[in-house]
C-alpha positions in Angstrom: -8.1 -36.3 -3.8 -8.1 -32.7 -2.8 -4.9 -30.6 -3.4 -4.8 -30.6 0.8 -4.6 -33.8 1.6 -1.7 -34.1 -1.1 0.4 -31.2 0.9 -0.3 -33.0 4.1 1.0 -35.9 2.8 4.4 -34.1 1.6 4.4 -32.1 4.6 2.6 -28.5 4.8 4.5 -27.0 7.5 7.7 -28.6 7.4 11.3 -27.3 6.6 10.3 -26.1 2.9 7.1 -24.1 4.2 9.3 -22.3 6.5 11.9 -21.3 4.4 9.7 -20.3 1.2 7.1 -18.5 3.7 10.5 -16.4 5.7 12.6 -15.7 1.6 8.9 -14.5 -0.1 8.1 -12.0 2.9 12.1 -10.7 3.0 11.3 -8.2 -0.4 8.1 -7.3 1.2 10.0 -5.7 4.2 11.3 -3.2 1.4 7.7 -2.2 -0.3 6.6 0.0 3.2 9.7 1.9 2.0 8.4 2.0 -1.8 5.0 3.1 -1.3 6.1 5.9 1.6 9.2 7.2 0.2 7.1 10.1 -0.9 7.1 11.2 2.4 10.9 12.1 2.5 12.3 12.2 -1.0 9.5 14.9 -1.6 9.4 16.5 2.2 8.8 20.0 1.4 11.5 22.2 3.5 11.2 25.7 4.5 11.9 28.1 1.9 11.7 31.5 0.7 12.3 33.8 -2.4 16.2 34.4 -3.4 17.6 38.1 -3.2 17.6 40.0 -6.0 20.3 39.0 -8.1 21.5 42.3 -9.8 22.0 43.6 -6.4 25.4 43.5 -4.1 24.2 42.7 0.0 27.6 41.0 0.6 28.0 43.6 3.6 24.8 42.7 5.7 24.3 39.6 7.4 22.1 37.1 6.0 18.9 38.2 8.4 19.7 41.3 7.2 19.3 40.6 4.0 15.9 38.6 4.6 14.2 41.2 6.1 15.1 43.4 3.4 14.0 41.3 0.6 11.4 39.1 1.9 8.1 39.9 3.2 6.8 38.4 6.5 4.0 36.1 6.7 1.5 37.5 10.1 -0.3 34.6 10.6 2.8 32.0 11.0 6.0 35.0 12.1 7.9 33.6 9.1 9.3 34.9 5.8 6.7 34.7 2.8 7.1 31.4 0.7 6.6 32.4 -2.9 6.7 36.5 -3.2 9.4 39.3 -2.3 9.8 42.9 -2.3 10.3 44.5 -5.9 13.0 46.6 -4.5 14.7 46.1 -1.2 13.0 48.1 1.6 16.1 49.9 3.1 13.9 51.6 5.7 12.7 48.4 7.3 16.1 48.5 8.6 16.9 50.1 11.9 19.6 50.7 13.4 19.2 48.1 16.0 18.4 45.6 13.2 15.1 45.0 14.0 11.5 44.3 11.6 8.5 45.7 11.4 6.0 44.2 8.6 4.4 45.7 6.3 2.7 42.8 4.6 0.0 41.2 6.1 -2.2 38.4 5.1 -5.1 37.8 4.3 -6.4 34.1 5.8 -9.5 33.7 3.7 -7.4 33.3 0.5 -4.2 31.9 1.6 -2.7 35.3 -0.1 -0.3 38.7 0.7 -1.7 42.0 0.3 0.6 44.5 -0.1 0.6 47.7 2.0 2.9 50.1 1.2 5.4 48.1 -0.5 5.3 46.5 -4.5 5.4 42.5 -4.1 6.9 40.0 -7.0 7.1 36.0 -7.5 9.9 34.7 -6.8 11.7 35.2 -10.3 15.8 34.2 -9.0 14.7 30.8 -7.5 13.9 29.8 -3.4 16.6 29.2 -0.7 15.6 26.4 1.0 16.4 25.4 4.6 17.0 22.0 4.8 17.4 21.0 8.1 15.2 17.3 7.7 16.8 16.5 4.3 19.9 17.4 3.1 18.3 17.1 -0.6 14.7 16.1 -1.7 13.2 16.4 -5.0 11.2 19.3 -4.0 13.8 21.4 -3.4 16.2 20.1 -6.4 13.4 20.9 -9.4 11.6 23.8 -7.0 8.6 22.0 -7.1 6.9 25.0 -4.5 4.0 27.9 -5.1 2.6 27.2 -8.5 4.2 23.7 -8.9 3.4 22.6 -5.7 0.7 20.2 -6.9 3.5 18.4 -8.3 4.5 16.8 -5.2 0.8 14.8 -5.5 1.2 14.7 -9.1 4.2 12.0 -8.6 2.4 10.0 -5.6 -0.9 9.9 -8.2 1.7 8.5 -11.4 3.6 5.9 -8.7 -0.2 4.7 -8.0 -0.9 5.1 -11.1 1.8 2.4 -11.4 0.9 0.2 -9.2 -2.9 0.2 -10.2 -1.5 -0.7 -13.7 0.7 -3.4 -12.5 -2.3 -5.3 -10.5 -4.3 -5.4 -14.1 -1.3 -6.7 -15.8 0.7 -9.3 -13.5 -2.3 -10.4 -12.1 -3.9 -11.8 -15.1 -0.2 -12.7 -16.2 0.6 -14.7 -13.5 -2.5 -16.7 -13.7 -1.4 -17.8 -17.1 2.3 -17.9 -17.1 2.6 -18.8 -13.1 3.2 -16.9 -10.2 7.1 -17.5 -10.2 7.8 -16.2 -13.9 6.3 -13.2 -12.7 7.8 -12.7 -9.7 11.6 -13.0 -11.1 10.2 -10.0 -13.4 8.6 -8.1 -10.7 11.9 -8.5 -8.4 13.7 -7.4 -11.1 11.9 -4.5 -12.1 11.6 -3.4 -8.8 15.8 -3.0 -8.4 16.2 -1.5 -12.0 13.1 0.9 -11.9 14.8 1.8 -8.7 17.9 2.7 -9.3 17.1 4.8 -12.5 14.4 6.8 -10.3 17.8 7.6 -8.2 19.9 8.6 -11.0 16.9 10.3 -12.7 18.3 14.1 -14.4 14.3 15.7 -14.3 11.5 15.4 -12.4 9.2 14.2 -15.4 11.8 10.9 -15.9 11.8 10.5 -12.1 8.0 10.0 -12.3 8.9 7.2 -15.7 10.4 5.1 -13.6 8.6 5.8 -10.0 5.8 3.9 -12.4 7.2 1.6 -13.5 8.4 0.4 -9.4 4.9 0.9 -9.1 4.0 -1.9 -11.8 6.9 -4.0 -10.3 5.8 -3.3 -6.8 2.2 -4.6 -7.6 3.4 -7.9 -9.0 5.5 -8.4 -6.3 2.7 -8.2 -3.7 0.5 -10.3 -5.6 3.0 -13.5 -6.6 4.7 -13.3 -3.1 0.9 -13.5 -1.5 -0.2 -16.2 -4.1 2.8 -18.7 -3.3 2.7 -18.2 -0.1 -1.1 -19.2 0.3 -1.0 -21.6 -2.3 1.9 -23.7 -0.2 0.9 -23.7 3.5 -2.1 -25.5 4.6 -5.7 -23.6 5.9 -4.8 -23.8 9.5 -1.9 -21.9 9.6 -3.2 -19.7 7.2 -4.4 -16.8 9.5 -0.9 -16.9 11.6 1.2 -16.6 8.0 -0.6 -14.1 6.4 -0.8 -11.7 9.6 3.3 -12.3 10.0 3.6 -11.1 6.5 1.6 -8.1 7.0 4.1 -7.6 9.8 6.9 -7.7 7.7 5.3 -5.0 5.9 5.0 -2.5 9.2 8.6 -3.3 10.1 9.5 -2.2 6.3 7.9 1.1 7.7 10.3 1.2 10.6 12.7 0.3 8.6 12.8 3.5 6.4 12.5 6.0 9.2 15.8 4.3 10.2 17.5 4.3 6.5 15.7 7.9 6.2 17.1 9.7 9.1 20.8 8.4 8.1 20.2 8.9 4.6 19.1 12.5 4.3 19.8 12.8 0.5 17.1 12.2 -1.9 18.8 10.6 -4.2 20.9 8.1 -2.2 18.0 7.3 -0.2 15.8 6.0 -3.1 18.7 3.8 -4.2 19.4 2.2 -0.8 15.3 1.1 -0.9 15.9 0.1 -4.4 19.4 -1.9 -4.0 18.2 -4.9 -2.2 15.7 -6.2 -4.9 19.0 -7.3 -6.9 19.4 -9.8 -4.3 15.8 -11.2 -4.0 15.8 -11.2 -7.9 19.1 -13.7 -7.2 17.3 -16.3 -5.1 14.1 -16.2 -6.4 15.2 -18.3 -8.7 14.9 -21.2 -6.1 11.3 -20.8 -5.9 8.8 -23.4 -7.0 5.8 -23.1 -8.6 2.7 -23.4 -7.3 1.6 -26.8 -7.5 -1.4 -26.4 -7.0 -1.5 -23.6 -10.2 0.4 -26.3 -12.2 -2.2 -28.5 -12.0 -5.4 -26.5 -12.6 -3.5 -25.2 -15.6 -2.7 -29.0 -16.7 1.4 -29.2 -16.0 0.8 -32.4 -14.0 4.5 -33.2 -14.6 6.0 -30.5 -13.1 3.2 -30.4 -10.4 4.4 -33.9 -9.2 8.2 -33.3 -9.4 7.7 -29.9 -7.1 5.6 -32.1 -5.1 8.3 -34.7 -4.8 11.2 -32.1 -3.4 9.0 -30.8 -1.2 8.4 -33.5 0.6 12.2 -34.2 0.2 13.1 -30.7 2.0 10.6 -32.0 4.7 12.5 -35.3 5.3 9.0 -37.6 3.6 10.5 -39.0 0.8 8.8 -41.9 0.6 5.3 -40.0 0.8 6.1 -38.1 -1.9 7.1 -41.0 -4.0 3.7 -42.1 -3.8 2.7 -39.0 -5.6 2.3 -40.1 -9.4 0.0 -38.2 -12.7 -2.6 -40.2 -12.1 -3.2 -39.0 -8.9 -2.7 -35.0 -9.6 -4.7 -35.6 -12.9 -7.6 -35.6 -10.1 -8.2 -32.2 -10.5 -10.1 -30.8 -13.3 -9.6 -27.6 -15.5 -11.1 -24.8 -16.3 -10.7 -21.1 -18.0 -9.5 -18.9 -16.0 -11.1 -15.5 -17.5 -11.2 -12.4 -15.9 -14.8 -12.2 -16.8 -15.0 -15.2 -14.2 -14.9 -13.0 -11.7 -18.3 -11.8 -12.4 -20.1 -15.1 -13.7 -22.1 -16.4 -10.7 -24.2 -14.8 -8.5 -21.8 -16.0 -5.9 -18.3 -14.4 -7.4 -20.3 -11.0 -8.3 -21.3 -10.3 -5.1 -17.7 -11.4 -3.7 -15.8 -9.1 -6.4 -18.3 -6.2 -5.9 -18.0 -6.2 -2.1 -14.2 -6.6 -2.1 -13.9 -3.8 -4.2 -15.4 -1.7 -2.0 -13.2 -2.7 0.7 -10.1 -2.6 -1.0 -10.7 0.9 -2.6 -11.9 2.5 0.5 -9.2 1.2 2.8 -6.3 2.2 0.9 -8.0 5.6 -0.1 -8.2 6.7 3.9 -4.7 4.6 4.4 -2.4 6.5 1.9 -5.0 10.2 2.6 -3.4 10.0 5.9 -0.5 8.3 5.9 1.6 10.5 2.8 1.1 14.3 4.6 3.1 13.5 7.9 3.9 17.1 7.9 1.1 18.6 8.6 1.0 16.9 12.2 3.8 19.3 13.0 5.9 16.7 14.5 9.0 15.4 13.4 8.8 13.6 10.2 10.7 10.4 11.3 8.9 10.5 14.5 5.7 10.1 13.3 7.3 7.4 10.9 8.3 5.8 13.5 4.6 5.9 15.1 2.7 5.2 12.2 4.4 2.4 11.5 4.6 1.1 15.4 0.7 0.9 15.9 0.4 -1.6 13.3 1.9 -3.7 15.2 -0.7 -4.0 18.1 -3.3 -3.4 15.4 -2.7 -6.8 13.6 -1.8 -8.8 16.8 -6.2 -7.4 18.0 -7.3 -8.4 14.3 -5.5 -11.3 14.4 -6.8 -12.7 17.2 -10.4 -11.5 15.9 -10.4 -13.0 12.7 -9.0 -16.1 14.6 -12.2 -16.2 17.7 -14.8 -14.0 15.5 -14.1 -14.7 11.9 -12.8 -12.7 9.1 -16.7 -10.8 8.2 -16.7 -9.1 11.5 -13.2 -8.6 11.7 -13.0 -6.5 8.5 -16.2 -4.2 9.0 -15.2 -3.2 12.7 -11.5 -2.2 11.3 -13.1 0.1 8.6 -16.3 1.2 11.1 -13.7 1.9 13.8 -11.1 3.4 11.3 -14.1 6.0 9.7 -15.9 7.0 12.8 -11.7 7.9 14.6 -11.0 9.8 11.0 -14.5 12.3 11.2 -14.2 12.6 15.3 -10.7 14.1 14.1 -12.4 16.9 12.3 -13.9 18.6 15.4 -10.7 19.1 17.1 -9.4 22.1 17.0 -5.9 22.5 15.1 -4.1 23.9 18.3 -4.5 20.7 19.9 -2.0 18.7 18.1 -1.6 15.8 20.4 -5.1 14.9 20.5 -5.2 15.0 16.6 -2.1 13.0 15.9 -3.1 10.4 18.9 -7.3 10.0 16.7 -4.8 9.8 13.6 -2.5 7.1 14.7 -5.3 5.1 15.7 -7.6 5.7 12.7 -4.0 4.3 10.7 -3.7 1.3 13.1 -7.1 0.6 11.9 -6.7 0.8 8.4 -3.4 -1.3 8.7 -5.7 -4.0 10.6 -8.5 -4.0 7.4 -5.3 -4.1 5.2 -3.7 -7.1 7.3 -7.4 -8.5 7.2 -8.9 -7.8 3.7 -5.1 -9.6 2.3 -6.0 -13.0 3.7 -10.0 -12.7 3.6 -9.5 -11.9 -0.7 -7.0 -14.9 -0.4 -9.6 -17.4 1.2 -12.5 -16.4 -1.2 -11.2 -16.6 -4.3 -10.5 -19.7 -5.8 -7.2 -21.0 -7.0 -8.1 -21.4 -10.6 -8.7 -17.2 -10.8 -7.0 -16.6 -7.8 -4.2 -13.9 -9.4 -7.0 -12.3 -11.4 -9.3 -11.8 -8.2 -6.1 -10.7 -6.5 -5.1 -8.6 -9.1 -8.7 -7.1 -9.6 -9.1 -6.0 -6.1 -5.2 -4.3 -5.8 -6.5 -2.6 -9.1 -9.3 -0.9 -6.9 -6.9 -0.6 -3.7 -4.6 1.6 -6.5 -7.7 3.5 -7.5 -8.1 4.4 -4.2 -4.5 5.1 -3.7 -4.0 7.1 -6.7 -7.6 9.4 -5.7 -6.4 9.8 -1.9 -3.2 12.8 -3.1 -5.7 14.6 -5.1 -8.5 14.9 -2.0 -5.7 16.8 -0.3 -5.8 19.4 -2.6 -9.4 20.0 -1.6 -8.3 21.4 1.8 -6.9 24.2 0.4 -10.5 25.5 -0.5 -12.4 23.6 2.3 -9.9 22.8 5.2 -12.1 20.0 6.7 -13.7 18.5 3.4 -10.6 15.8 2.8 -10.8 14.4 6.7 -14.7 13.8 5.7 -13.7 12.2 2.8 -11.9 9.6 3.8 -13.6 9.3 7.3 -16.9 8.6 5.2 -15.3 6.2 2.8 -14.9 2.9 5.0 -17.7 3.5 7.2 -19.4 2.6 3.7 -17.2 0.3 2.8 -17.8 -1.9 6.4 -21.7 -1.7 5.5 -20.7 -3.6 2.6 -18.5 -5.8 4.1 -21.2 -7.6 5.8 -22.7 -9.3 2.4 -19.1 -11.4 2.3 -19.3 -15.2 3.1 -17.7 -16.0 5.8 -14.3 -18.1 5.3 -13.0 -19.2 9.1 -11.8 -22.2 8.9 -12.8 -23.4 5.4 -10.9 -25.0 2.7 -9.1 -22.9 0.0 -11.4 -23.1 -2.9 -9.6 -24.4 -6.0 -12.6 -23.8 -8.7 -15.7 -21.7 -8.8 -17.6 -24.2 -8.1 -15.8 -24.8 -5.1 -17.2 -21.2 -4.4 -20.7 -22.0 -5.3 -20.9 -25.2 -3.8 -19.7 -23.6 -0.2 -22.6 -20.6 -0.6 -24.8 -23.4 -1.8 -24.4 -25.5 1.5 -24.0 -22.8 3.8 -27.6 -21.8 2.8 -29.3 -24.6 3.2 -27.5 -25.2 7.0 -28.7 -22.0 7.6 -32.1 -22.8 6.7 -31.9 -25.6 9.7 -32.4 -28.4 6.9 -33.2 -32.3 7.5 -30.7 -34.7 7.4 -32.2 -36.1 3.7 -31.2 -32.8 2.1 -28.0 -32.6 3.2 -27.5 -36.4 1.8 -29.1 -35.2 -1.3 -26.4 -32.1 -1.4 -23.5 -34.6 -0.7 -24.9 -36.9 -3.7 -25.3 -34.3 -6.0 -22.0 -32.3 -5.2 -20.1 -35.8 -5.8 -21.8 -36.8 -9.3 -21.1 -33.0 -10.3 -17.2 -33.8 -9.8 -17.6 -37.0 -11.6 -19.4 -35.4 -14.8 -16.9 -32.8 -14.6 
């Protein structure tokens, strides 16, 4: 008896499916404001060098005292960000108050030559204008001019995180269970959290920023597994594209939080707060039957069987359920080098990597420098996270009509090709530029939506967390990469948009060597895998009906030997 028919006969889309499906995705709502909190807690705000300190201005008025002191940038009309004047230049003063600069600078190298006037770093601290944020971590541990690549640095270590956590929980949870694993995740998620928020240096704030990466990792994974693992293959396209949009309203939801909570600090721990109380009623989750009983817990498999199919009002059905029958499924390993035994699962795991690196690379490249779209920061929150939302409905009605192959390589294609036509417009046309990035995003968040469930479908249950966990590890890499491309402009403004335009337009090629998984059974083995590319070649090669008798014979005696 296949694990299916023994969730149809419990009920697999009854009263218990709903309410484990709506509780799992609740914590996911809160990992959008996780994995972009970068983009406020570390907002960079204007700034400029403090006045001398050994000198008494207490009679001049603050402008005053800045164009005295500070040297003003020609190319953007504004004071200097990381050098002043030696000595204040009392003649720059008129009597009318007004400036005339004596600094320009020089475009090709981002630097100030001085003209008639000795220029010095900014040795008594930055005054900061914070007009977004009434506090960021920028601004608190002056993480500007030379430290600036510290603001990627912590994005890179809270990847870095995550990446770590998809190696560890997901070969965990395919050994101790997916609900073990997400208690700990939850958990360490509300704890890593709060100490990020309450953290004294910037070097302890990037401690625990990994370790809510780690936490956020498993969270993903387990939630994704149980919720897969419980609901049947029809409904599985519908469920897995409503929890991707519980993941773009989480983006929504911290532009709101952000633009009320405008201190760093505060903000961090009102993202981090509500994992205490998805920690609290995890415990009510079941384990996965279907991992219980690959993993020989036929016992426990049967009595989580049985109360579902009491929560769905078939208790009789699931009285009917005994070992005998769950002892129906076979066992074997579960190894991470499984993922690369057949022919089959290496070119799965090769070709998912690919995609999962590539589409988080060009996601995170564009999604954690809102600033530089000159628009207001929890605007463009706001519309990054809003064309997901059309995004998933087109790819969900894709993978639904075309399939999931199709549907993934258009989203990266589409996604690549938006990102590079964004290079040739000119920077003074910043409407144009943010409208080609919002919809490169909306493509991204589609392959992201898409990629979720396709990884889901095609690896089997037995190594399910590992493939899972496997491929996040690659989405990390990507992740942890895209901060450090940025960098890149500084040298070569247009070489980071080529980067990650050129990334999934490789990464769709490759797409297209996937098996395709519309409307076919979750695999529970690897030879479940094989046995589907097995069969699919042979219909492909227009076979007679004798071989496909022989293919049906010989796929039965193989479960009976085994």
């Amino acid at each position: 008896m296949a694990f299916g028919d023994l969730l149809e006969q419990v009920g697999s889309t009854g009263r218990f499916q709903v309410l484990h499906v709506t509780l799992l995705c609740m914590p996911i709502l809160m990992m959008a404001s996780h994995n972009l909190l970068q983009n406020f807690v570390a907002s960079v705000p204007p700034h400029h060098c403090s006045v001398h300190r050994n000198l008494s201005l207490s009679s001049l008025s603050p402008e005053q005292v800045l164009l005295l002191t500070v040297p003003q940038d020609i190319k953007n009309s504004r004071p200097a960000r990381c050098l002043r004047y030696a000595a204040p230049q009392w003649q720059l003063l008129s009597e009318n108050g007004t400036y005339s600069p004596k600094v320009k600078r020089d475009s090709s190298n981002d630097t100030e030559d001085l003209l008639d006037a000795e220029l010095q770093g900014c040795k008594d601290g930055w005054e900061y204008s914070m007009t977004e944020m009434s506090s960021t971590i920028i601004s608190e541990w002056d993480l500007v001019c030379d430290l600036r690549s510290f603001k990627q640095m912590g994005q890179t270590i809270y990847m870095g995180g995550v990446l770590v956590g998809a190696v560890i929980f997901g070969g965990l949870s395919d050994r101790f269970g997916r609900r073990f694993l997400l208690l700990i995740s939850n958990l360490l998620m509300a704890v890593g959290g709060t100490c990020a928020a309450f953290s004294t240096s910037f070097s302890v704030f990037c401690l625990f920023r990994f370790i809510t990466g780690m936490a956020l990792s498993g969270l993903g994974l387990n939630s994704f597994s149980l919720i897969v693992e419980w609901i049947p293959t029809r409904v599985r396209t519908v469920v897995g594209t409503g929890t991707g949009y519980c993941y773009t309203m989480g983006q929504l939801i911290l532009a709101v939080v952000a633009y009320f909570i405008r201190d760093w600090r505060w903000l961090t721990l009102a993202v981090s707060v509500p994992f205490y109380i998805t920690f609290l009623y995890s415990w009510w989750f079941l384990e996965s039957a279907r991992w219980l009983v690959l993993n020989r817990k036929s016992e426990q498999a049967v009595k989580n069987l049985k109360t579902v199919a009491r929560i769905n009002g078939r208790r009789e059905e699931g009285d009917r359920i005994n070992l005998e029958v769950s002892d129906s499924f076979y066992f074997v390993a579960n190894l991470l080098l499984d993922l690369l035994r057949t022919p089959t699962m290496r070119n799965i795991t090769i070709c998912l990597s690919a995609v999962w690196f590539s589409t988080s690379f060009a996601y995170y490249g564009l999604s954690m420098d809102l600033q530089k779209f000159g628009v207001d920061i929890y605007l463009i929150q706001v519309i990054f996270g809003a064309v997901d939302i059309p995004a998933k409905v087109v790819v969900t009605v894709s993978m639904s009509i075309f399939g999931r192959r199709p549907s993934q390589c258009a989203a990266l294609i589409l996604s690549g090709v938006t990102i590079l036509i964004n290079i040739l417009v000119p920077n003074e046309m910043q409407t144009v530029r943010t409208t080609l990035a919002v919809l490169g995003k909306g493509c991204l968040a589609a392959s992201f939506n898409c990629c979720y469930l396709y990884s889901g479908e095609l690896y089997p249950t037995i190594i399910r967390q590992n493939g899972m966990g496997w491929v996040s590890m690659m989405a990390r890499v990507g992740a942890m990469v895209a901060p450090m491309v940025l960098l890149l402009g500084e040298a070569v403004p247009w070489l980071p948009g080529f980067i990650y335009g050129v990334a999934p337009i490789l990464s769709g090629v490759v797409a297209i060597y996937l098996p395709e998984t519309l409307g076919a059974p979750l695999p529970d083995t690897i030879q479940d895998v094989d046995e589907r590319s097995c069969k699919k070649t042979i219909l492909n090669a227009s076979p007679k009906k004798e071989e496909l008798d022989m293919l049906d014979t010989h796929n039965t005696l193989f479960k009976e030997a085994a």
